[in-house]
N, C-alpha and C positions, 0 to 999 in steps of 0.2 A: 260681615267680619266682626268679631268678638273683641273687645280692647283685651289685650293681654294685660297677664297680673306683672305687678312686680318684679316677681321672681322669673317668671319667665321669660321676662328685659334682659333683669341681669344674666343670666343663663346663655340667650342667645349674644348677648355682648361680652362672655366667656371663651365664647365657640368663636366668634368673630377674631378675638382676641389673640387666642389659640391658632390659629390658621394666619393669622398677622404675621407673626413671629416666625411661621413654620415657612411663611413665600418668602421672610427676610433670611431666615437661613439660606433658604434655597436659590437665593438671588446673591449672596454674599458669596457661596460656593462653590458660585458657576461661575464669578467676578475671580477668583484666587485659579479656580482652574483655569479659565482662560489665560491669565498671567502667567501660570508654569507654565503652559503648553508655548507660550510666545519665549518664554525664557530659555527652555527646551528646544525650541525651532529655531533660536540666534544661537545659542549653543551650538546646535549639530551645522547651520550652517557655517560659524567659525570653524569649526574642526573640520568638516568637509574643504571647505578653501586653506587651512594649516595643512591638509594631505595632500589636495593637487599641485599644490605650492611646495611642496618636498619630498615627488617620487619622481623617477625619472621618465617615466610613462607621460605623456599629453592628454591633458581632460580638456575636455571642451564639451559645448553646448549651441543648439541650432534653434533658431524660431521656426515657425510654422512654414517658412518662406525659404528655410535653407542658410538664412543670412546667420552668422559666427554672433553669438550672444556672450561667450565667454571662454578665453583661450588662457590655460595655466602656462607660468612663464617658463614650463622646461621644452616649449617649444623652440626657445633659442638654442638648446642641447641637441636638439633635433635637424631643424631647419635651417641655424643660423638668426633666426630674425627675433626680434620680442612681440611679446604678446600684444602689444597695440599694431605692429606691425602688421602682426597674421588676420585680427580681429577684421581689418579693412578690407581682404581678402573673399572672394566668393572662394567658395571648393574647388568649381571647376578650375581656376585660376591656379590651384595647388598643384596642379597635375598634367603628362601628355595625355594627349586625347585617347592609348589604349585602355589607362587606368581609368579615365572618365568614362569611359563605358561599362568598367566593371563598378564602380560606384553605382551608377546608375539604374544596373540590374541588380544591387543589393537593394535600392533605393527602393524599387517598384517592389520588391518581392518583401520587404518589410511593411508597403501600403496594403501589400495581400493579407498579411499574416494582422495589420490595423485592422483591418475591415471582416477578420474572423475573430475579431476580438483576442489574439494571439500577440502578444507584447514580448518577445523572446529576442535576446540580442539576434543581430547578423554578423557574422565576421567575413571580412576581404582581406588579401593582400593587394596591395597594390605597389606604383612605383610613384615619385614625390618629390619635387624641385630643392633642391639647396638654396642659401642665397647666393654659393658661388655658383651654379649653372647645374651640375654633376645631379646626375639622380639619387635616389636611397630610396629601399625597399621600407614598405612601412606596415605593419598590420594593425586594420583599423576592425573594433566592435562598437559600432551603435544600436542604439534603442530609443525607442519613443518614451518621451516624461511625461508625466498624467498628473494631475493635480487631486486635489482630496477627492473632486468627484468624479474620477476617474476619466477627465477630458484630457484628449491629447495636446500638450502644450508649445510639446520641441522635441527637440530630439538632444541627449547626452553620448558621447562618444569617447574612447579611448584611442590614443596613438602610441604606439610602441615601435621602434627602429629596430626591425630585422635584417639590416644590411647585412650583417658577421654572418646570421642563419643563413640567409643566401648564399654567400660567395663559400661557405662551407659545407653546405649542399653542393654546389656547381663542383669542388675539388674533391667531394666526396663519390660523384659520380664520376667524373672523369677517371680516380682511381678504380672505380667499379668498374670502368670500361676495359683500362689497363687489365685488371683481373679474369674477368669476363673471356679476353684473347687471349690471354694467357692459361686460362684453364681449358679451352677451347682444343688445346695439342697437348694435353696429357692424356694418355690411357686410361686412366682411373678416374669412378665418378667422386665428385667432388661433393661433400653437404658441410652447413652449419646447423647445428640442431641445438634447440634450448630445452634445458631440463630445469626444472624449479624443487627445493624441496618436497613436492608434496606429488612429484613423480609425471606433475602432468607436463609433458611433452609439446612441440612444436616443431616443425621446420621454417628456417629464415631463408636458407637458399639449396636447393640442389642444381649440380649443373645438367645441360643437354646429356653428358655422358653418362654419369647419373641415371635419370633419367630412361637413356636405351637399356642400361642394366636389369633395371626392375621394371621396363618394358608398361612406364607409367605415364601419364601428364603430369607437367609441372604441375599446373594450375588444382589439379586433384590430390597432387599431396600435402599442398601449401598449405589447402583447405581444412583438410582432415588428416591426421597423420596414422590414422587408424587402417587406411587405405594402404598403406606398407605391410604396420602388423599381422592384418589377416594374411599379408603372402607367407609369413612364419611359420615352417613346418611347424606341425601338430609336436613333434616331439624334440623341439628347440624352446620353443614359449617361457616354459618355467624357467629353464637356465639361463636364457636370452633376457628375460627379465629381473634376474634374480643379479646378473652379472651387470645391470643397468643400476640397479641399485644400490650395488656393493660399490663401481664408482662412482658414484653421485657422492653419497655417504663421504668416500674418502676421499673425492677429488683426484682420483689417479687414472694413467692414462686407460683408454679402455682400446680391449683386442677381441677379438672374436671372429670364430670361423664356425658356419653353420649354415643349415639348408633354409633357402627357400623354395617355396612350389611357385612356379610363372610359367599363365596359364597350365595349366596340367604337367607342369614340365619342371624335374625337383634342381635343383639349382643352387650351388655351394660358393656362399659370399664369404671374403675375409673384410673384417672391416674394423678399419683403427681410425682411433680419433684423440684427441688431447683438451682435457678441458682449459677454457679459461675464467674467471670466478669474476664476474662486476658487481659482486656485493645484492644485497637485500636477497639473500638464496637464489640469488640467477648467476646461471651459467650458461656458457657457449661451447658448446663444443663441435669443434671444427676438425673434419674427418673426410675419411678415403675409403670409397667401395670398392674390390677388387674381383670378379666373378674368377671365382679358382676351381670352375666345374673339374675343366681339363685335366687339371693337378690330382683333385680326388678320383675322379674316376680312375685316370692313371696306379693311383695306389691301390685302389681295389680292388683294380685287373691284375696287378701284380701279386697282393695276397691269395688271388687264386689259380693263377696258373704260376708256379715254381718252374715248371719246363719252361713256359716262354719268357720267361722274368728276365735273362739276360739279353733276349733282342730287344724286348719292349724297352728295357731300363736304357739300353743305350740311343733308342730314336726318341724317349721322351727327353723333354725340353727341362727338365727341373733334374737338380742335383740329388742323386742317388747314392746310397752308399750303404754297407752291411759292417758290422762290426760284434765279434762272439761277445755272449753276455757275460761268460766265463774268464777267458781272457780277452780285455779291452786294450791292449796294447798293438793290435793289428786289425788294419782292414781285411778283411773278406771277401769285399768286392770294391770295386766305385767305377760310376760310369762314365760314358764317352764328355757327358755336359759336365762332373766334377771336374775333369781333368782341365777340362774349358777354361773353368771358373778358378781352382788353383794354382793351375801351370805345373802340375806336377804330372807325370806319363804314369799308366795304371805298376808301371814296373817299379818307379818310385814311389809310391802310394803301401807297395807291401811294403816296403822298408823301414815306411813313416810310422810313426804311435800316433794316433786319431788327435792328442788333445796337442802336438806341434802344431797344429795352422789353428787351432784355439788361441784365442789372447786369454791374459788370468782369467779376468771377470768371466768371459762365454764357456771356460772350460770348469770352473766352479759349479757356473747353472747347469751346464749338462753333463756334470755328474752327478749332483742331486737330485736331477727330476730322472736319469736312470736309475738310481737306484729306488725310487718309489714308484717304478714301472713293473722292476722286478718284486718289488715288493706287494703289487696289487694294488699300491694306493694309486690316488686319483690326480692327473699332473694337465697341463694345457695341451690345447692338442696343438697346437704350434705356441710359438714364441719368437724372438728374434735373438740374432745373435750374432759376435763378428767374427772373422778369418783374417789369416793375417798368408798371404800368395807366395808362390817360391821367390817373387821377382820382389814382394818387398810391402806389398799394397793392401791395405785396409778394405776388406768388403761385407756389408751388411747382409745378411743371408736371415730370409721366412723359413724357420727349421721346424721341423715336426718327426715324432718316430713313435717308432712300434715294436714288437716285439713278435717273430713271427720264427720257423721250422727252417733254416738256411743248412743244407749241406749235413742234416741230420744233426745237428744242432741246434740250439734256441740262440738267436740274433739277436740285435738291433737292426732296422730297418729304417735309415733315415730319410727324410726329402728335405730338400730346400728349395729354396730361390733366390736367389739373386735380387737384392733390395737393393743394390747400391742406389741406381741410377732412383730409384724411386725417392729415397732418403733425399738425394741430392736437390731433386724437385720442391720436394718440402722448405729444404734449405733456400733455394732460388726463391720461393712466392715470399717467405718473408723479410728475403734483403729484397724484394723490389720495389718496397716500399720507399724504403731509405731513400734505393739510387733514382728514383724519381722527384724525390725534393729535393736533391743535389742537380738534378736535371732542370727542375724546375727554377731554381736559383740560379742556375748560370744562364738559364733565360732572362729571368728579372734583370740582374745587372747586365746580361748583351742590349736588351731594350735600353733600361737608364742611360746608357752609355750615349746610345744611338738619340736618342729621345732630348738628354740634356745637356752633355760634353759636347756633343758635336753641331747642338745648334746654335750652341754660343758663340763660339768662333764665327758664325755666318753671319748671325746681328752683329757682332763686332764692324766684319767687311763692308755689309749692307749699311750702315748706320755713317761709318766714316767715311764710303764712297759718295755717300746721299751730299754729306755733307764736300767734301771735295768738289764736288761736279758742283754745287751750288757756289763757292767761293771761288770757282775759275770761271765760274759765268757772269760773277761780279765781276772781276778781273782782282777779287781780292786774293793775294796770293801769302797771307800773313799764319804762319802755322801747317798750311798744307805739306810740309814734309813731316810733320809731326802724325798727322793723317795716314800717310803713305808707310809711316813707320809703324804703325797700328795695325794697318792693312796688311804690311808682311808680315809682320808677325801671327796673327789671326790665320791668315792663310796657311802658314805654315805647320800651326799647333794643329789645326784641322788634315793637313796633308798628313805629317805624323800620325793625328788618331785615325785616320782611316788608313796607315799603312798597318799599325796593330790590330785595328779593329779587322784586316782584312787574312793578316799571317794568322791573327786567333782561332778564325770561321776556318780558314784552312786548316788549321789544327786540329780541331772539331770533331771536323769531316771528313780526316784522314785525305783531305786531297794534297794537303805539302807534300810535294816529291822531297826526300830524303838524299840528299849528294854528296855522297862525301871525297872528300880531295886532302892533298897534303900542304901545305902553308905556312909559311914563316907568321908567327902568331904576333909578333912584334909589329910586323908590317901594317895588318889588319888593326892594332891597336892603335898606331902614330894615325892610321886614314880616319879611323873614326872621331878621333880629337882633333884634326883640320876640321873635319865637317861642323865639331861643334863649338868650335876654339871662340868665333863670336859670339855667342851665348857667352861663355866666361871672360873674353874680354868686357865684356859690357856690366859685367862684376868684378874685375881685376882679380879673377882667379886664375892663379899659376899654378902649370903642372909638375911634378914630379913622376920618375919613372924609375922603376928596378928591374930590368926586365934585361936577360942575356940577347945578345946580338939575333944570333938563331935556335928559336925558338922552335919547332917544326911538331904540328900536331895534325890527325887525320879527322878529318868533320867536316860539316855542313858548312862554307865559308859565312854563306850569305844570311844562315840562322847564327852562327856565333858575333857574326858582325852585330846582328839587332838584339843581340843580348848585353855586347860590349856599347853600343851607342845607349841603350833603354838606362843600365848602369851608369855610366860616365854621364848623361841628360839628367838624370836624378841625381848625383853628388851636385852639380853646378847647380840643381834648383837648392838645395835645402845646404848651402853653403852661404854662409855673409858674404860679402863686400870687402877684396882682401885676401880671401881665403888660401888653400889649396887644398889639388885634390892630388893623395899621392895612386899611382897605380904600380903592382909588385905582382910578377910571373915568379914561381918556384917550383923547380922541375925534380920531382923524385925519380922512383926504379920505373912504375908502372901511369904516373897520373902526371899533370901540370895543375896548380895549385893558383890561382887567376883571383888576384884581390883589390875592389876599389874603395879608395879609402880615401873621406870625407872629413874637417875638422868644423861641421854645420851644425844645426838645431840639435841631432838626435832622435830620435826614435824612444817613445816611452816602455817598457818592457812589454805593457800588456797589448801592446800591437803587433812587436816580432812576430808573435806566433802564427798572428793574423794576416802577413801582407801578401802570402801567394797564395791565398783562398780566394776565389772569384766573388763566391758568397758572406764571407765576412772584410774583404777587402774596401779600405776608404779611403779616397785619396785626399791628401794636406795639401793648401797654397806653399808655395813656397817662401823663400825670404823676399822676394818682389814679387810678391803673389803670384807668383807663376801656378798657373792651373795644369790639373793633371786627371785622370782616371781612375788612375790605380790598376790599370789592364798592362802595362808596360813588365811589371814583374807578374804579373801572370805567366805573362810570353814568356818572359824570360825562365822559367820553371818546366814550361813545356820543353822549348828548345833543350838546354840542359837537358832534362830526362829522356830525350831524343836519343841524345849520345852517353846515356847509361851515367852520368854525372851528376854531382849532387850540387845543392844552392842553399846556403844560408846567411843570415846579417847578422852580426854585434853590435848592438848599440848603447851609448849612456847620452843619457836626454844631456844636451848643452854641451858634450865634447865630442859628437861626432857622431860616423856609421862607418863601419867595413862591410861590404856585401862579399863573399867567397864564393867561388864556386869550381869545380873540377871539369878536367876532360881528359881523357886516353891521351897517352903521347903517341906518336909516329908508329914505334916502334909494336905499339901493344894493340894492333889496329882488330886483334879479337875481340 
């Protein structure tokens, strides 16, 4: 080996030099990125825990073992309990053993999808303890945490309370059922169909009837809605689609009458529908198939035989009738089902002008689209439109006309039908919405009633018997009429709620037999204030009375008696110490005018309206906290409305209440 010169010293202690500086940069800049990257990692992990710590959703986090590593505190929102609470908790612990099995098979089917290197959430629902006992529906998504090097660590989770989703599912169904049997005994098939701006179609429901119509599977239209279309005569398509569009565009109701071919066989649907608009261009439209083969056919047998046209017009089942194009002020003809349907005899009908059983509006449209009949232009081939009957009565009529050779003249040629009864239907499915939450509330409070009113009164008995029977078996006898004074009373407020709670169910149920008898009315008011005179002696309320000797009115004794005690029971509760209650009979030509009248708490305005609604009904303690229902003027509302009389209160919070109410006198027993 050669000694190196000088320069070639210095040289390679340049190069050394050079490379020094360049590993100190390189060591200094892996030292700073390390630092941000850790600064960065407490960062996101503050802002991860500032998220799970203020959404309503539950995060959490599992080891390897399943055991809780970390529970965000809105599982007190949730569960009841705090997060140190739940942290000491297994899973299985969270839940009844159904939901532990659906865990469980989320469990394993998430180790399938580990072991294909597949890290994709899993979502369940499941059900999930309170800390007071009761369940709640929960929806959980977990997934397995991987660390940089993509080792499986734990598992991260989310909890969301779907209780509201559920129990609004459960009512959403149960109405579908309601619907379901009710669409079940119409004639007509039933669909809802979605259209979106962009024209692409859907079906949401057609019914079974439906269904036989276009002689389809549900399951195959649900799927493809196309499986409809192709049934669309060949020369319907373009207008059938063009008239889909036109109300899409404008949101207006849509009509139509046109052929289908099912199987080999041409077949004439009328079919109406009415949109409704839920925004982002979606829409439902909710409609009625009606196969109107019969009807067509009918007309087209009649535009070709004129000789047979007056036997066929009178066995067909649709409204007939001829009217000169020339003069419109006389019928031509009308058949055996017009006269049906108007109540007017073919002998009356000449005498008539066509647009008398018109109302304005229907006699406007059907002179307009006549005269664009006569004129060539182009009009609907039906329409609807209304009558007004010799007897007095509004009927919806599917009208359509033509213009055809009558009697050696050019006619009109009209049909109809008869829509009332179908309108009416329309009308029934969406009030039966309504009267089923009104159904469903006078459930909820029959229950509350039963549930909490009347099991109070029992702990009362049960509570102070316990104790009774224990202080006579001491032989301590100090207070036990005080006991026994609690016991009757309990006993009694329960006797009372189960005679209303049981006149109401009969109300109901149409099983209260109705009796009515004649009755000095004064009589019945003096019995009912013996029966409750202690109640108000034990308040020093005196009564007052305005009421003529003989009174005599025709009704139910024994429902007016429990209207007159439910009344007079309520002045004594919501009266002071002192008080009185005055009661005034006032007899006019046709009615008796029955008023109790209170100088207690009152009544705040925005309750009046409320107190004989079953559904918005609340009952107030009394002045000695006397407990109540609120079902007492229910009754009292039914009863009344029994005997065709009316019931209301006056009240000013702090001076009082008058309840009124009416009945027929003797004499007016109509």
């Amino acid at each position: 080996m050669q000694d190196k010169t000088k320069e070639e010293i210095l040289k390679e202690l340049q190069e050394l030099r050079a490379a020094y500086h360049s590993l100190k940069s390189l060591y200094e800049e892996d030292i700073n990125n390390r630092n941000q990257s850790k600064e960065a990692f407490s960062q996101g992990e503050s802002k991860y825990r500032l998220l799970a710590e203020n959404i309503s959703d539950v995060i959490w986090t599992l080891d390897n073992d399943y055991c809780f590593t970390y529970i965000s505190p809105s599982i007190y929102q949730l569960r009841g309990i705090t997060s140190e609470e739940a942290i000491r908790e297994s899973i299985q612990d969270t839940m009844p053993p159904h939901s532990q099995e659906v865990v469980q098979k989320a469990i394993a089917k998430g180790k399938e999808n580990e072991k294909a290197k597949n890290y994709v959430p899993v979502k369940v629902e499941i059900e999930q303890y309170h800390k007071d006992g009761h369940l709640i529906w929960v929806e959980i998504t977990i997934r397995a945490m991987l660390d940089d090097h993509g080792k499986k660590i734990g598992y991260v989770g989310i909890s969301r309370d779907i209780t509201e989703n559920k129990q609004t599912e459960k009512a959403l169904n149960e109405s579908l059922n309601l619907f379901n049997g009710l669409i079940k005994k119409v004639p007509v098939g039933i669909y809802i169909l979605c259209i979106r701006a962009d024209m692409q179609m859907e079906f949401e429901y057609v019914s079974d009837r439906w269904c036989e119509i276009h002689q389809v599977k549900r399951e195959d239209v649900l799927t493809d809605i196309s499986n409809v279309l192709r049934m669309l005569h060949k020369d319907e398509i373009e207008n059938f689609l063009k008239l889909n569009e036109e109300v899409v565009r404008d949101q207006k109701n849509f009509l139509w009458e046109g052929r289908f071919v099912i199987e080999g066989e041409i077949r004439w649907f009328r079919i109406e529908s009415v949109p409704v608009n839920y925004g982002n261009d979606y829409i439902r439209w909710y409609g009625v198939v009606q196969d109107v083969t019969k009807r067509k056919q009918s007309e087209l047998a009649l535009r070709q035989s004129e000789q047979n046209f007056r036997t066929l017009a009178d066995m067909a089942k649709i409204i007939i009738s001829i009217v000169s194009v020339e003069n419109r002020e006389k019928y031509l003809y009308v058949n055996d089902e017009w006269t049906n349907t108007l109540e007017y005899s073919k002998k009356e009908a000449q005498e008539l002008n066509p647009i008398d059983v018109l109302t304005p509006e229907s006699n406007q449209q059907v002179m307009e689209f006549a005269d664009k009949r006569v004129q060539g232009l182009k009009v609907p081939s039906s329409y609807e439109i209304t009558v007004v009957t010799k007897s007095g009565k509004l009927k919806y009529l599917d009208f359509s006309s033509t213009i055809i050779n009558f009697d050696n003249q050019k006619a009109f040629l009209t049909t109809a039908i008869d829509i009332t009864e179908h309108k009416k239907l329309l009308k029934a499915l969406s009030e039966s919405e309504s009267n089923l939450r009104e159904l469903n509330a006078q459930k909820d409070k029959f229950f509350s009633i039963i549930a909490h009113d009347l099991k109070n009164p029992f702990n009362a008995i049960l509570g102070f018997s316990e104790l009774l029977v224990e202080q006579i078996n001491e032989r301590n006898y100090t207070g036990i009429d005080q006991y026994a004074t609690v016991i009757k009373q309990s006993s009694q407020r329960a006797f009372d709620l189960l005679i209303n709670l049981l006149e109401w169910a009969r109300a109901q149920t149409d099983t209260l037999v109705f009796d009515p008898e004649s009755f000095n009315l004064k009589d019945l008011i003096n019995e009912n204030i013996t029966i409750l005179s202690s109640n108000a002696n034990q308040k020093a309320i005196t009564f007052n009375q305005d009421i003529p000797d003989e009174v005599f009115v025709f009704a139910d004794k024994q429902m007016i008696s429990v209207v007159l005690r439910n009344l007079i029971s309520n002045a004594i509760k919501f009266t002071q110490k002192g008080g009185e209650i005055n009661i005034s009979v006032k007899k006019s030509e046709k009615e008796i005018l029955i008023s109790v009248i209170d100088n207690g708490i009152g009544i705040e305005p925005e309750r009046i309206q409320n107190l004989f609604h079953i559904n918005k009904s609340i009952s107030t303690p009394g002045t000695n906290n006397e407990q109540g229902t609120g079902l007492g003027l229910i009754l009292c509302k039914e009863f009344v409305e029994k005997h065709s009389g009316k019931i209301w209160a006056e009240s000013k919070p702090g001076k009082g209440t008058v309840f009124y109410f009416t009945l027929h006198s003797e004499v007016d027993r109509k």
